[in-house]
N, C-alpha and C positions, 0 to 999 in steps of 0.2 A: 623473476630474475632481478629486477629491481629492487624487492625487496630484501633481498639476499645482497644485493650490492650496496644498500644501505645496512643491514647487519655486521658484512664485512668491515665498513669504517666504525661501525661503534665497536667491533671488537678487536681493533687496533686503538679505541680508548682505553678500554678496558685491561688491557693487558698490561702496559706500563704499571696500571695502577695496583692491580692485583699483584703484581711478580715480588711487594713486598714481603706477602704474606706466605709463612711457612706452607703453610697448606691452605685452602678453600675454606673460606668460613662460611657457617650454617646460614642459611636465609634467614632475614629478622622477621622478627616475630610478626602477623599478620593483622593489622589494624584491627581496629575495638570493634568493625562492624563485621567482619568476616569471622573473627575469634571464637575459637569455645573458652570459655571460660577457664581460668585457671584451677579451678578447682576440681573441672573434669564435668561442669554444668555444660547448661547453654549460655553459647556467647550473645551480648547487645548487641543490636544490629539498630545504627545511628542512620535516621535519613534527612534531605532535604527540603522534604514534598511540604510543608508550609515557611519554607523561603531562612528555615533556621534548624540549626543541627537538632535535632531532637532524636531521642530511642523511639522509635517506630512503635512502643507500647504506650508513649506518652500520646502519638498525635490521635485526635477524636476523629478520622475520617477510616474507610475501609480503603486499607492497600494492603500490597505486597511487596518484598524488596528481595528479590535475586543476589546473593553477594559475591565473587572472586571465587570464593569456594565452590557455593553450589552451580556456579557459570561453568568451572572446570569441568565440575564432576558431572555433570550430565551434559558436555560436549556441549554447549550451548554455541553456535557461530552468528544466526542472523534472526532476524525477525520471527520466521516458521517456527525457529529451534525454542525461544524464548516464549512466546505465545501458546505452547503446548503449555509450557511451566504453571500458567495464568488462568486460572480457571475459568473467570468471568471475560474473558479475550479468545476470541473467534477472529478468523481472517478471510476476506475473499480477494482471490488473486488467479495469476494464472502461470506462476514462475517468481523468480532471483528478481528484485527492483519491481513487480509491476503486481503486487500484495497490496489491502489497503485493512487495519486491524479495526475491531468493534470492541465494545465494554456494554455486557448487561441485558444483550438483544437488542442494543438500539442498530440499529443496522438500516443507512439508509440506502437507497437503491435511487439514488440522482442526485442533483442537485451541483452547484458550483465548487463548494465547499467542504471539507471537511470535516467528520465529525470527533475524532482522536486527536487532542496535540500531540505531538514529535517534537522532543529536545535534544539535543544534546548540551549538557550541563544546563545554561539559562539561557538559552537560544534555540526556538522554535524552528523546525525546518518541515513543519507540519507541512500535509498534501495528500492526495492517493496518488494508489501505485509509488510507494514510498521506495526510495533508495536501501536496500538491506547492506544496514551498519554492520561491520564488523566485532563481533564481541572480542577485545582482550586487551588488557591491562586497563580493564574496568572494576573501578570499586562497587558497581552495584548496577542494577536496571530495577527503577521505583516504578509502579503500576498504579497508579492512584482510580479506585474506581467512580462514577457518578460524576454530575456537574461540579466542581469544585466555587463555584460561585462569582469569588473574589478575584484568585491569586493567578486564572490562566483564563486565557480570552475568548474569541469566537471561535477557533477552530478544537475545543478541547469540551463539547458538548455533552459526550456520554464519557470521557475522562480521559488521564494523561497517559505518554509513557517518557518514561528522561532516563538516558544513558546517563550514567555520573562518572566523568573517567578520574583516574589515580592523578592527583597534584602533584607539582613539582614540592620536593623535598631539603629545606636548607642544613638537614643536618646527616642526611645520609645518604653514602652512595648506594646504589644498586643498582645491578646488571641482572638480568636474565634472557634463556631463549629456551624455547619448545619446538620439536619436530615431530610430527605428526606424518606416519604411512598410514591408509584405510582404503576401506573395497567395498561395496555394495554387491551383497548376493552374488549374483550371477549376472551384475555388471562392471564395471571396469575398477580401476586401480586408481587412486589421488593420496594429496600430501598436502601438510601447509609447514612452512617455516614461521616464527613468528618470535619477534624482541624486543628487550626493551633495555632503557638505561633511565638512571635518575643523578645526576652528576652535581654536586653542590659545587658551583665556582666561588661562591665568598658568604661572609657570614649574611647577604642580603640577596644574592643573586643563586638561583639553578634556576637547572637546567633538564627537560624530562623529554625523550622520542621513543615513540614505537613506532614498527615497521611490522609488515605482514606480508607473506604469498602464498597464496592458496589456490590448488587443482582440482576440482572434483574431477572424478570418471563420471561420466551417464552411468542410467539404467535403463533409459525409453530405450527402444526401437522402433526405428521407422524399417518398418519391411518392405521389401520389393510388393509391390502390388500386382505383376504378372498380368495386367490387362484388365483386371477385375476389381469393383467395389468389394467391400467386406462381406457384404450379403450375395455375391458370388454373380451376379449381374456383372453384363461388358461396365467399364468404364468408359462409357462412349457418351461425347455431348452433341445434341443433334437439333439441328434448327423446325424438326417439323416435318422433314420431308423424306425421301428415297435417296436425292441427291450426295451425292460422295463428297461434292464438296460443299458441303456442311456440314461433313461430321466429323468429328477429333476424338482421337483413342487416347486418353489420358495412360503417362506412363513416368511412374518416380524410379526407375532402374538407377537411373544417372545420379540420384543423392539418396538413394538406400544405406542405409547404416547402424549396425549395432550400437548401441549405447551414446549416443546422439548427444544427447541433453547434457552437455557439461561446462564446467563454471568455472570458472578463470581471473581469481581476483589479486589485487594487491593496491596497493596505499600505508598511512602510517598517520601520525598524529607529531605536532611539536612543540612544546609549551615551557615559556620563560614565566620565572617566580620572584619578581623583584618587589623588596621590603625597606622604598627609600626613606621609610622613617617609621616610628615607633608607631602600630596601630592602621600603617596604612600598608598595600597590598596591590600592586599592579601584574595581573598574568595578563599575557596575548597568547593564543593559541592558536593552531591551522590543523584541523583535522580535512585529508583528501583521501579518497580509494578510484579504484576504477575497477567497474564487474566487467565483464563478457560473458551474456551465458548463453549456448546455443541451443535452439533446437527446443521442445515443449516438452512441459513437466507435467502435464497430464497424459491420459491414457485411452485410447476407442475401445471400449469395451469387444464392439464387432468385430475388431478388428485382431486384438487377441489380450492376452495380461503384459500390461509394460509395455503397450505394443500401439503405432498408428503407422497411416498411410499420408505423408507428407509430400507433396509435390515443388515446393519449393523452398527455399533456405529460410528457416526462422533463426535469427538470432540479433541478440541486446546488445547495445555499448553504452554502459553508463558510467557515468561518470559526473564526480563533483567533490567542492570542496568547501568548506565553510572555517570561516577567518574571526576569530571574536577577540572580544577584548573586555577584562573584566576588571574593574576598581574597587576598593572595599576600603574605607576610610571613616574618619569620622571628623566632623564639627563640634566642637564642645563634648558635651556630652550625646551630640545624636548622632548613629553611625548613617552611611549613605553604602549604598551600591549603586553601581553604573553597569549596564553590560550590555554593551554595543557590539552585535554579528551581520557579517555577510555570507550568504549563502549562494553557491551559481552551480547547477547543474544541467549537465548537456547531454540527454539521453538520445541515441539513433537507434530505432528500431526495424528489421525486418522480418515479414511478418508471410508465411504461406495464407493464403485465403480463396485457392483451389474450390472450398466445401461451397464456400458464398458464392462463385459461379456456376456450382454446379446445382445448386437450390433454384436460383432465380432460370438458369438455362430449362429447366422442369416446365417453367410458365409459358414458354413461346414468346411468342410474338405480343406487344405491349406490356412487357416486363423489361426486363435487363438480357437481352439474349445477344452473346457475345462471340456468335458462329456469324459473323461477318465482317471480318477483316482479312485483307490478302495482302500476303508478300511481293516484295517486287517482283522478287522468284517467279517465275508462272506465269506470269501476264506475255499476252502478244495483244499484235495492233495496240492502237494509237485512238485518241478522241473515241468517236460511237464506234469504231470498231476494236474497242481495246475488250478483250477478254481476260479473266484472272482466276485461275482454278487451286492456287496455293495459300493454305489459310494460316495462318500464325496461331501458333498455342494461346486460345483467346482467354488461359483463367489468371487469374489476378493476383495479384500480392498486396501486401499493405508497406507503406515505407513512410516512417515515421518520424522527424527531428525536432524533439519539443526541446526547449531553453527554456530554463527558467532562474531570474535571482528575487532574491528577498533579502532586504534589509530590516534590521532591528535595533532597536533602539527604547531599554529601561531604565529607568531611576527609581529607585527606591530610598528612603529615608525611615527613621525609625527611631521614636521616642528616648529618651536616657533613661537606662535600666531602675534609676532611684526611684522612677515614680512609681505611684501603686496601680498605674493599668500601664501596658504599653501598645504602640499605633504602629502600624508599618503604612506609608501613604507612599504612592509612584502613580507615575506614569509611562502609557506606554504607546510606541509609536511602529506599525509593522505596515510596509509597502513591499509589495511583491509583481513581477510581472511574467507570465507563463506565454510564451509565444509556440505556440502549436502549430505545425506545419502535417499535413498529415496527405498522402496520394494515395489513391486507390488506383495501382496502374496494372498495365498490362504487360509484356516487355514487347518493345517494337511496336510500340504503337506510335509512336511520332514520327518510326520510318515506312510505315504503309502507302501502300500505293493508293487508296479507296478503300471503302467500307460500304453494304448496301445497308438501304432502309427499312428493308422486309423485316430485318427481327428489332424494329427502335430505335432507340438510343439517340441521336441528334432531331431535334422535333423543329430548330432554326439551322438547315445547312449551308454551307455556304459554297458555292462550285455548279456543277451540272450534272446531269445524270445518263448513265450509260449501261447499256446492258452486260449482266455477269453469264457465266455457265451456272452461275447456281438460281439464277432468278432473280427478279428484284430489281434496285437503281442501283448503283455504284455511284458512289458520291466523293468526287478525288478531292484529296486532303486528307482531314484527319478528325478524328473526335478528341484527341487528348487537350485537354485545358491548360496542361504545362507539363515541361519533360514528356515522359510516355503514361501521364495520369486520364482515364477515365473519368473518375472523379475524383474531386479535391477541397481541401479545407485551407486557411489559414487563416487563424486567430491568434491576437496580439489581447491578450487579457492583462488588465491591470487590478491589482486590489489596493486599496489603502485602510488601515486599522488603527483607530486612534480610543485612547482609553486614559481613566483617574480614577482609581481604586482606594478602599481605605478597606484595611483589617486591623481589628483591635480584640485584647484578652484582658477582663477585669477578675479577679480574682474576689467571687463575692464572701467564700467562705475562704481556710487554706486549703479546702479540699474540693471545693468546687468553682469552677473556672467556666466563665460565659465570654464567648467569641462573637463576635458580628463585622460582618463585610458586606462591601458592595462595589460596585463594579457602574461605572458609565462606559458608555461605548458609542461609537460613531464608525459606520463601515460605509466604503464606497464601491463600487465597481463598472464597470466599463469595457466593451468590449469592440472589436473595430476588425471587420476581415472577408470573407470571401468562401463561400460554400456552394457547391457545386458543379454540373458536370461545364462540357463547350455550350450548349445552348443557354445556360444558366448565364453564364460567362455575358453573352452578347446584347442580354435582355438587363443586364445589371446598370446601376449607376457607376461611371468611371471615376475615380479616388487616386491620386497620387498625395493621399493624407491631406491635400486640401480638395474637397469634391469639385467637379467640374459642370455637373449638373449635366452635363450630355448623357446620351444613354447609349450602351452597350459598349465590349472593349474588344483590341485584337483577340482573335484566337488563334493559337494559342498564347496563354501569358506571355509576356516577354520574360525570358531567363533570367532569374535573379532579382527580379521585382516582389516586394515586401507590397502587400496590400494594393494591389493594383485596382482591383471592386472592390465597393463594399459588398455587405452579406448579399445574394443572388436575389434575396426576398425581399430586399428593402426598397419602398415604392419612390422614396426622398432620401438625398444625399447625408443628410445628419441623423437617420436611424440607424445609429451606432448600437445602442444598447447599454441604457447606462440606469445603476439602482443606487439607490440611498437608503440609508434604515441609521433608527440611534433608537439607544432604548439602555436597561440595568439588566444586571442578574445581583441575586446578593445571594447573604448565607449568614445560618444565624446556628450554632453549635454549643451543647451546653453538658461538659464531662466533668463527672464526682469522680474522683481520684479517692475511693472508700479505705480505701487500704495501700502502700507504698507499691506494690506490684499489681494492683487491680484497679478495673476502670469500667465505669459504664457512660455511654455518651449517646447523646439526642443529636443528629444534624438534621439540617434540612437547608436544600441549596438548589440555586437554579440554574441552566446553562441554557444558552443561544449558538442559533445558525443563522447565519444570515441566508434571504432569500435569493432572488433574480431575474434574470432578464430570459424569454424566449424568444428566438428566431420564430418569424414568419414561416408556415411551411407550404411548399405546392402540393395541393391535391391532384392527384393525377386527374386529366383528362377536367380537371374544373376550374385552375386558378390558383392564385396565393389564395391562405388560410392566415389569418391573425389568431396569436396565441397571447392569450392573458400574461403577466410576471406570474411567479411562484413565489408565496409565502415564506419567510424566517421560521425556523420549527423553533418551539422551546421548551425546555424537558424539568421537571420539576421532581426533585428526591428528598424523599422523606424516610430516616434511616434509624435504628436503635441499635447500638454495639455493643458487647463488653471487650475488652484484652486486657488477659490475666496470666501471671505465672506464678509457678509454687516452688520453691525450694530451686530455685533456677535450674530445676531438671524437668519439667512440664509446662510448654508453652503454649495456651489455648487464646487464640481467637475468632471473634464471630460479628457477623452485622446481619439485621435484617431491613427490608428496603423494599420500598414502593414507590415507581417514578410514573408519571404521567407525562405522555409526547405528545405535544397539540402539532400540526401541519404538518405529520411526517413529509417529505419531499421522494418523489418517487419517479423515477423512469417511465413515459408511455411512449410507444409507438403508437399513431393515431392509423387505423387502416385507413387505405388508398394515399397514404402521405407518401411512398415509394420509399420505406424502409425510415425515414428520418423520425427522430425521436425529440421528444419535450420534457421537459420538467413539469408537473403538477402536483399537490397536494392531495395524498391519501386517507387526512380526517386522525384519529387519533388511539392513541395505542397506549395500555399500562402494563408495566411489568411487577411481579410480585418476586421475591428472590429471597435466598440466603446467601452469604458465604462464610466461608470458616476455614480455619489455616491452624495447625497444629504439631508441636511437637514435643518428643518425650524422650529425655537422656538417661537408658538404664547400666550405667555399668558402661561395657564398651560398647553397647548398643544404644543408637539413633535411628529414632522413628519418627518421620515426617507426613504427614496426608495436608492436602487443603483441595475443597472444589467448591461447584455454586449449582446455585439449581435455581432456574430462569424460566418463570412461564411469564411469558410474554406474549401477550395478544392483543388482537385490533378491538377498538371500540368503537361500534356502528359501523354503519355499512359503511363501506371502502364504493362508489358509484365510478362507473370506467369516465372516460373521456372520449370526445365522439366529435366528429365535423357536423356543423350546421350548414346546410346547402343555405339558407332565408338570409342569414346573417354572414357569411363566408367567414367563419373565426370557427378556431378550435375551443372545446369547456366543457366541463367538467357535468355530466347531464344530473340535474335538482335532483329528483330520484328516481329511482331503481329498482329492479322487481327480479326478483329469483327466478333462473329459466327465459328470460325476457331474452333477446338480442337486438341492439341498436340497428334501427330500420336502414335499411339500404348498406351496410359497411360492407364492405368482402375483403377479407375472410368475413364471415359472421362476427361480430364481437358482442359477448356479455353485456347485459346492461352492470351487474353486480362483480366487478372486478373480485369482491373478496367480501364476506361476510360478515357481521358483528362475532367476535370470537374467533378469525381466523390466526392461526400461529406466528408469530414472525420469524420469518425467515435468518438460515443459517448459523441460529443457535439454537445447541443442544440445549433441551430440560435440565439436563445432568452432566457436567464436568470435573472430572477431578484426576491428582496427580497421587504416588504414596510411593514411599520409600523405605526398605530397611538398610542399615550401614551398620559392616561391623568393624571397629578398628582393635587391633591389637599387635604386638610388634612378634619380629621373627629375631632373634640375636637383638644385635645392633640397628635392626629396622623396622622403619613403621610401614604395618601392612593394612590394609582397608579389603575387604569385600563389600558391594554394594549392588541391592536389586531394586528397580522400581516399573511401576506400571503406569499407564497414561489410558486415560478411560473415557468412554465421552456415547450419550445417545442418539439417539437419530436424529436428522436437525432438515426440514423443509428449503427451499432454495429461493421461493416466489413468493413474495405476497400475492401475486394476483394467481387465484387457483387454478385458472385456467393454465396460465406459463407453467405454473408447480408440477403442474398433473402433467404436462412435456417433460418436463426435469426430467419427477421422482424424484424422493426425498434419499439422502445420504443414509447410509444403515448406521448403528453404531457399530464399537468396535472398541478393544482392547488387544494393548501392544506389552511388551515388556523388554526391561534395560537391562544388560546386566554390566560392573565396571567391577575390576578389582586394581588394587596400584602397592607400591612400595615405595618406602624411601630413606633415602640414608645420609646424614649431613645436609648435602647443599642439590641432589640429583632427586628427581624422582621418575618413574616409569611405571606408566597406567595402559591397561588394558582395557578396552573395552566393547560392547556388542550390543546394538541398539534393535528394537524390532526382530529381536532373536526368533520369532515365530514366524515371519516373513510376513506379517496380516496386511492386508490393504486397507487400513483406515480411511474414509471416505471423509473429505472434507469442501469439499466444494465441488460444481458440475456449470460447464460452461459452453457457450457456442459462438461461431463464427457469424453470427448474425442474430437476428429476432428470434427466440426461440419458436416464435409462432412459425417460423418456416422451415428455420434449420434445426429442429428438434434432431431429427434424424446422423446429425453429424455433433451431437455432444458428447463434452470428455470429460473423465473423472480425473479431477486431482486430490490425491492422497500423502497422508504423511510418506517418510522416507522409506523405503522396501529396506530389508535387512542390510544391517551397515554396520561394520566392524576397523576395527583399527587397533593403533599401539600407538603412545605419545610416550615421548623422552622430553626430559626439560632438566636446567640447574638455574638454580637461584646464587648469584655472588652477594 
């Protein structure tokens, strides 16, 4: 509605202005990048991606560029939708904002950092679990694959992605707006509105906004569960014994619901274009949206197709906005860029996590067993004669409120065109701080009367002990650490990223052209917060951000306190958690332009992640565990391309590429650590690849294909990580023997996490997209039919094969599009049908906890089930 009420005032600009004109004039013509060619070829398609307009045939690296056109025409809205398009782009997520995408199989599974940068235009808002941008009134989405070396920093390791949105325009107006009805299968009904305006106020000043709102329907179901798990067992959690009051009949009636999962966004963009003097160029800009999406975008198999058993409310509130500000001028003859963004996002998430108590509730007694809390309800007597036979729904939820801003800060400069080589030198400056708040609570647990000790949980209580009807000690008070949290986190992460880069291109022949970059860099980070359950809590060092040195704090937290302990594990007040690293990447590129539409090119470039700090972990029943930092991974690509066209009606390109990953960074659970997890290094990985991108304008037919094919696998043995009782530290065991299992763990654990030659996870061998279009007019109109397919092979979930062989690997699968549209003057109306065969393409598989426990409650998520619609739109 918002967005529709910002529509509404721009189309009371718009109308003054138009009411000149006899009739509606045609839309202008569609920029050089988006265009077919006038002579009925293929259009240039102009990109960014090394910091200067070039045709995407000219630049020597392997990308992709999605333009306005093919964004439309294949319904393109967020991240998911785009990443299909992208051959060598895989994504693991679990929903709308909490997706994080990969390039090439480098796919890391831990670690602080990020391996993909995220821009918009020249502003990084890199991260996982990324915000999904809204696509529209975007000139393009560039894909740059491989380390780029030079030109993008630490968090853009396996390669980029940048939104490039449409500029303000000083010399012409334009209005438009699209509406969109659509349905999913045999789930509900959605729509989006969506506008724009370009408003030239003087020959040096416009003015450019769009605005957006968008409904999807679901298609999950959460179905009534009638009493019963999927596998047709009571849903009953039981402490172990006969007694009735310890047991609870799980029951989702009260939030059953068809078509659940739906998404609710709106936001817009606003950008001033002022040209206070000849050569120079100042835009400010504020792109904001906000999602809500409810309810989960995967599926329990068990449980049926589309289909899960959720017991309490999941749903996202994201939201964010980012502020930039861009100069483009010049000194003499050398031009400069500046482009200074802030970014601030405020995501709340809530989260069902039902499956996680009902896994751990399995172990009894010296696990997590949460059949021991009573309501005030029930109780009689008083001191030792108080009795309490009413138990509180003991399963769990997650509630989440992460903050985060980042600031930015580039300069770039760049030689005067007369010379015979040119330089680009900048600097660059990025600080960001992520404050994670995150509860594992229960509801009513802060208004409890007692809890006994029989099933765990508080190992320091604080009160006396009294007998229940269910057995045990009743222990009055409470176990929640703050509000009604079980357990709890709060992390205050800072990064700071400093960089001096130089790129240059000498032209040794006119036909051959030699690039060389390098990159220094300096990264910090620091981390400062508080993990764990009440007893964690009391055994911690007390921190009101100056330590106190006492030890243990109230329980529960005081309300509203930011950092009240440090981390739970930390033995001294000043074991924050803090890394340093500096180090290059560089890149050396060398393309023969053989012929005016043909190229071949050599790159070879390298990219960085920076390492980190782990938390101390306790081992159950032994003590704290010291955990080593985790390595910086660094990925090295070595690549040979051509891009060629013929007669601008056949577009062919191709790269081949070999990259080697030294310190993958990887995810472990240490058994007996009680579920907590570490970062470690997994040793090293090459990937061998193609990709290729092509197309061919015959007549009134256009033929499109491009995919990659990635065999990516581990080099040497991958060795688990394992407690030392002698030493009390966690690491990484020297070596490792097939069939072996590290003495004393429980569960069992491998010594051989993963073997020389095991696959990396979650990408396919084989991905590709292809398309036919045919255009030709009906009367007076332009008509298009269009089909295309999206295809992709089977892709592993785990490096460690043990977790994998829990998964199972995602099947492949093939889907098809179909679109047809008209259009006449200044209007046009598109039809479309996505996933017309309804298939479930399988693209990732996830759990509410370690898969070593919760194998049994994982969910598939797949592309979209069959999706249909009708879009209206006119161009003034």
């Amino acid at each position: 509605m918002r967005a529709l009420g910002v529509s509404t005032i721009l189309s009371t600009l718009v109308l003054p202005m138009t009411a000149y004109a006899a009739e509606p004039q045609e839309a202008p013509a569609p920029a050089a990048d988006q265009a077919e060619d006038q002579s009925g070829g293929l259009g240039e398609i102009i990109v960014t991606a090394t910091r200067d307009a070039t045709s995407i045939q000219k630049v020597p690296i392997s990308m992709q560029a999605l333009s306005t056109e093919v964004l439309a025409q294949r319904q393109i809205r967020g991240l998911t939708d785009f990443a299909a398009m992208l051959p060598s782009v895989t994504f693991a997520g679990i929903g709308p904002g909490r997706n994080t995408p990969f390039f090439r199989g480098i796919v890391p599974a831990g670690g602080a950092r990020e391996s993909v940068g995220y821009y918009i235009d020249d502003i990084p808002i890199t991260g996982t679990a990324l915000p999904d941008i809204y696509v529209y009134d975007v000139e393009r989405i560039e894909a740059l694959s491989g380390p780029q070396g030079t030109l993008y920093g630490a968090g853009s390791l396996a390669g980029t992605i940048r939104f490039i949105s449409n500029k303000p325009k000083l010399d012409t107006f334009e209005f438009g707006w699209d509406a969109e009805v659509n349905k999913y299968g045999e789930g509900d009904f959605g729509g989006n509105y969506q506008t724009f305006i370009n408003a030239p106020i003087s020959s040096t000043l416009a003015v450019r906004a769009m605005a957006f709102y968008r409904k999807d329907g679901g298609y999950i179901d959460n179905l009534p569960n009638n009493g019963k798990f999927a596998d047709g067992s009571p849903a009953l959690l039981t402490l172990g014994d006969n007694n009735p009051n310890t047991k609870f009949l799980l029951d989702n009636g009260d939030i059953a619901q068809d078509d659940y999962n739906t998404i609710e966004q709106y936001g817009g963009r606003l950008q001033v274009l002022w040209e206070p003097a000849d050569g120079w160029s100042i835009m400010p800009q504020i792109t904001a949206q906000k999602q809500i999406a409810a309810g989960y975008f995967g599926f329990d198999p068990d449980v049926g197709d589309l289909a899960v058993h959720d017991y309490d409310i999941t749903e996202q509130n994201d939201q964010f906005y980012q502020a930039a500000l861009t100069i483009n001028g010049h000194i003499g003859d050398w031009d400069i860029v500046s482009a200074t963004g802030y970014y601030q996002r405020e995501v709340r998430l809530r989260n069902d996590y039902t499956y996680y108590t009902v896994t751990y509730d399995k172990f009894g007694a010296g696990y997590e067993n949460y059949l021991q809390f009573f309501d005030q309800n029930g109780c009689t007597g008083a001191g030792a004669a108080l009795k309490c036979t009413s138990l509180i729904n003991p399963t769990q939820f997650f509630r989440n409120l992460n903050k985060q801003k980042k600031f930015t800060q580039e300069l770039r400069i760049s030689t005067p065109k007369s010379w015979p080589f040119d330089v680009t030198l900048g600097g660059f400056y990025h600080r960001q701080n992520n404050e994670a708040n995150n509860d594992y609570s229960i509801h009513g647990l802060d208004k409890i009367v007692g809890y006994t000790r029989s099933g765990g949980g508080d190992t320091n209580p604080a009160g006396f002990g009294v007998p229940t009807t269910a057995g045990g000690t009743m222990i009055l008070g409470t176990p929640a650490v703050q509000r009604d949290a079980f357990y709890m986190t709060q992390n205050n992460n800072n990064w700071s990223d400093y960089a001096i880069f130089a790129e240059g291109h000498y032209n040794i022949t006119p036909e051959l052209k030699l690039t060389g970059g390098i990159r220094y860099f300096w990264t910090e980070f620091d981390i400062v917060g508080f993990a764990g359950v009440a007893g964690s809590a009391r055994n911690a060092v007390t921190s009101t951000f100056v330590p106190t040195g006492a030890r243990g704090c109230p329980v529960p937290l005081p309300a509203g306190t930011r950092l009240t302990c440090l981390n739970t594990n930390f033995a001294v007040a000043d074991q924050t958690g803090r890394y340093k690293e500096e180090g290059q990447t560089h890149k050396v590129a060398l393309n023969w332009q053989f012929d005016p539409s043909k190229m071949l090119y050599a790159n070879y470039s390298t990219g960085f992640r920076p390492g980190g700090f782990n938390r101390p972990l306790r081992i159950r029943n032994i003590g704290i565990a010291t955990v080593p930092p985790f390595q910086s991974e660094t990925l090295t690509n070595y690549e040979l391309g051509f891009k060629g066209t013929w007669n601008n009606m056949f577009r062919f390109n191709a790269a081949v590429y070999m990259e080697d990953w030294n310190n993958i960074q990887y995810s472990v659970v240490v058994s007996g650590a009680q579920g907590a997890g570490m970062t470690g290094n997994a040793g090293k990985a090459r990937v061998y690849g193609v990709e290729f991108d092509a197309d061919l304008k015959l007549g009134e037919f256009t033929f499109s294909t491009s995919g990659a094919y990635n065999d990516a696998k581990l080099k040497g043995d991958f060795c688990n990580f394992a407690f030392d009782p002698a030493s009390l530290s966690i690491a990484q065991l020297p070596t490792c023997a097939a069939g072996q299992t590290v003495a004393g763990s429980s569960p069992p654990t491998p010594q051989v996490a993963a073997a020389d030659g095991t696959r990396l996870p979650r990408q396919p061998k084989f991905k590709g997209t292809s398309s036919i279009r045919y255009d030709t007019q009906m009367g007076d109109m332009d008509a298009y039919v269009q089909g295309a397919a999206l295809y992709q092979t089977s892709a592993t979930q785990d490096l460690n094969v043990f977790n994998n062989n829990l998964y199972g690997n995602t099947a492949g699968f093939v889907s098809f599009d179909f679109s047809a549209g008209i259009k006449k003057k200044n209007w046009t109306l598109d039809v479309f049908l996505q996933n017309a065969f309804d298939k479930r393409g399988e693209l990732t598989r996830n759990t509410f906890c370690s898969i070593t426990f919760c194998s049994e409650s994982a969910r598939t998520f797949t592309i979209r089930p069959q999706f249909f619609g009708m879009r209206w739109g006119q161009r003034y």
